[in-house]
VOGU-3710 file (C-alpha; in Angstrom, 3 decimals, decimal comma):
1> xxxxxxxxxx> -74,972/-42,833/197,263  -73,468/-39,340/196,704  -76,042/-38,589/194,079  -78,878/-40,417/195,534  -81,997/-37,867/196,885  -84,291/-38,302/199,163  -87,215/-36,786/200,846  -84,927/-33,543/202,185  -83,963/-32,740/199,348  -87,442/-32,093/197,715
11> xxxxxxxxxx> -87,523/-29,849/201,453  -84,743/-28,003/199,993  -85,794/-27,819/197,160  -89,022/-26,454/198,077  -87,404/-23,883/200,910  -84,521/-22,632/198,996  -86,754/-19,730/196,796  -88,518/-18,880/199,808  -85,189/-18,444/202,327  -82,546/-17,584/199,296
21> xxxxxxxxxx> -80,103/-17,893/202,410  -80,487/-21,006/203,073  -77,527/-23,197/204,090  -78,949/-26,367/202,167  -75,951/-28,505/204,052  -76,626/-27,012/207,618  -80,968/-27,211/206,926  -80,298/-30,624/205,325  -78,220/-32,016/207,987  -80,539/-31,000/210,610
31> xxxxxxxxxx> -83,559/-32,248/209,122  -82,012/-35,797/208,814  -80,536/-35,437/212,151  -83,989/-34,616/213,595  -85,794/-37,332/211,140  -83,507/-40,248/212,405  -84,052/-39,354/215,781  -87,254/-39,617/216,177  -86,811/-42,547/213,769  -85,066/-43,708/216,653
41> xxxxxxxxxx> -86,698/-42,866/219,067  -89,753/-44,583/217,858  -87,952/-47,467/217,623  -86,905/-47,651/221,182  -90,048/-47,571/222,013  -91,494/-50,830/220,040  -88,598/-52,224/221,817  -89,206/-51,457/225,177  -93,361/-52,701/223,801  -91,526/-55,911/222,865
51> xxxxxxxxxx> -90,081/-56,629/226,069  -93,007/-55,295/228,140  -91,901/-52,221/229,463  -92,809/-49,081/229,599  -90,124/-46,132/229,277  -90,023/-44,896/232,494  -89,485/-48,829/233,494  -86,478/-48,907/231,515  -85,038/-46,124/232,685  -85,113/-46,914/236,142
61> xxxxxxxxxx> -83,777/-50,995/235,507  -81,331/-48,767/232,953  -80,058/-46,808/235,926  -80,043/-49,735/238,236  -77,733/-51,583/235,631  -75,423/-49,090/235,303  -75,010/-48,573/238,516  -73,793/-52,142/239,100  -76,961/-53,801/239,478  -78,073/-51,767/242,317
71> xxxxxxxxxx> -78,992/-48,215/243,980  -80,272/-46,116/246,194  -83,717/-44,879/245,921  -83,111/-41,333/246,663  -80,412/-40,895/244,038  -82,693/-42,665/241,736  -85,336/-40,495/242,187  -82,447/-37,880/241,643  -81,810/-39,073/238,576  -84,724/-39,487/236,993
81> xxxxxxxxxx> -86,075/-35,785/238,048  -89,191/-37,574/239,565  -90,524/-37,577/243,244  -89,629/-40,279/245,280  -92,922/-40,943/245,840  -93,841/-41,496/242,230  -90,640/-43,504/241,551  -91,334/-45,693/244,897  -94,743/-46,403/242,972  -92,917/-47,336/240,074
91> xxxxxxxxxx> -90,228/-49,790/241,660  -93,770/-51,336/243,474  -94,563/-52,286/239,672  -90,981/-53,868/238,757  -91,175/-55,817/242,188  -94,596/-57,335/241,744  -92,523/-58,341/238,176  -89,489/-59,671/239,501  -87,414/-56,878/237,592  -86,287/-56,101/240,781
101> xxxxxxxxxx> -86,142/-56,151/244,477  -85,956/-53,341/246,899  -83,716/-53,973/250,114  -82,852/-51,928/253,103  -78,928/-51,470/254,271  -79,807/-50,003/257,314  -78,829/-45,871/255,336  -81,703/-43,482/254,947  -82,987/-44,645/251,761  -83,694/-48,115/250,596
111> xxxxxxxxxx> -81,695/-49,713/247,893  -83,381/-51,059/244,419  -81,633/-54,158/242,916  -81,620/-55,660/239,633  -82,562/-59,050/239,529  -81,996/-61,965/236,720  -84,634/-61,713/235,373  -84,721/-57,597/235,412  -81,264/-57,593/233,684  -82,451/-60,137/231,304
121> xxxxxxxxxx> -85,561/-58,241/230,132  -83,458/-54,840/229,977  -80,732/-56,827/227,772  -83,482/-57,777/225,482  -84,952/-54,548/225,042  -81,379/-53,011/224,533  -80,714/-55,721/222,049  -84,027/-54,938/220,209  -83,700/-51,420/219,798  -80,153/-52,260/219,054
131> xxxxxxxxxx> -80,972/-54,205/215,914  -82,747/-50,697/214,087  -79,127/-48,481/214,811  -77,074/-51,540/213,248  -79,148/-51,989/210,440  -79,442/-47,991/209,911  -75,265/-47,487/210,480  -74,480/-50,595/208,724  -75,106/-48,748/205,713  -71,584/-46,577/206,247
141> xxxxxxxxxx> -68,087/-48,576/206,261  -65,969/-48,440/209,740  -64,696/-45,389/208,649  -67,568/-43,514/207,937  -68,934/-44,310/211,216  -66,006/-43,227/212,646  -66,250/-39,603/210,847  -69,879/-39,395/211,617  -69,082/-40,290/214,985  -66,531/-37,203/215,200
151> xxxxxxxxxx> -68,231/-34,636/213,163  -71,232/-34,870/215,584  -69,261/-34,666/218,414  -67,694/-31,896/217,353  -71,612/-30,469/217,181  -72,094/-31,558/220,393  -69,418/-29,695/221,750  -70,309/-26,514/220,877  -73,527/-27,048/222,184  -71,455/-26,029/225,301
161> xxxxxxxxxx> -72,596/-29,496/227,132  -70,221/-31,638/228,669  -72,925/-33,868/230,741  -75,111/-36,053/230,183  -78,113/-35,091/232,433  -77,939/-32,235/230,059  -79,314/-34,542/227,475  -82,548/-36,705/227,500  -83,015/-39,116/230,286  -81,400/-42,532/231,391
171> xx> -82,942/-43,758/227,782  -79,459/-45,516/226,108
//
């Protein structure tokens, strides 16, 4: 594959006269980074089509999961950046679908738990959008996963973020 071209590299090719200062490994790299994100991205979101959900719905049975199945509304609403209104709306939808239930513990703020059938439709929709990275990253051996793995976390780092609400959303 080290000789192989693709569509960047006509983007190079067609940059490089223009900007003669053109890193074509640093432009290159972050065109395909951006390209397979959204490539991603996309993907998710047939996913989450699949399995009947919309994104914010996933994120808030994503954040439920995590959390061991349940949480507080508040710190959901928190989390998500949303008012709790709008998220209370929200969690009316994924109770009228059995995703989940909300209960009240007798704190300030009720609590939103998964049910079955709410971790089973997030599984699925993980699973699904699952299927596109494998396929995509099954094209590089162990240890060139591992490398890629490493070299972008090495990018990451000196993005100088070391959270992940820095990031996008409860989306993986």
């Amino acid at each position: 594959m080290e000789g192989a071209r693709d569509w960047v590299e006509d983007h190079l090719d067609r940059w490089q006269p223009v900007l003669p200062e053109l890193n074509r490994h640093v432009e290159g790299a972050v065109t395909r980074m951006q390209y397979l994100a959204d490539h991603l991205r996309r993907s998710g979101e047939r996913a989450l089509a699949e399995c009947g959900l919309r994104r914010e719905e996933h994120e808030v049975l994503h954040l439920v999961a995590g959390n061991g199945g349940r949480a507080d509304l508040t710190g959901l609403a928190v989390e998500l950046g949303t008012a709790p209104n709008a998220l209370s709306e929200l969690v009316d939808v994924l109770e009228q679908r059995d995703l989940v239930a909300r209960t009240t513990t007798g704190g300030p703020s009720p609590e939103v738990v998964l049910t079955g059938e709410g971790r089973s439709v997030w599984l699925a929709a993980i699973e699904t959008a699952a299927e596109e990275e494998r396929r995509l990253f099954g094209v590089l051996d162990w240890h060139e996963q591992r490398l890629l793995a490493g070299l972008l976390r090495q990018i990451m780092l000196a993005t100088g973020s070391d959270s992940e609400s820095a990031g996008t959303s409860a989306q993986e």
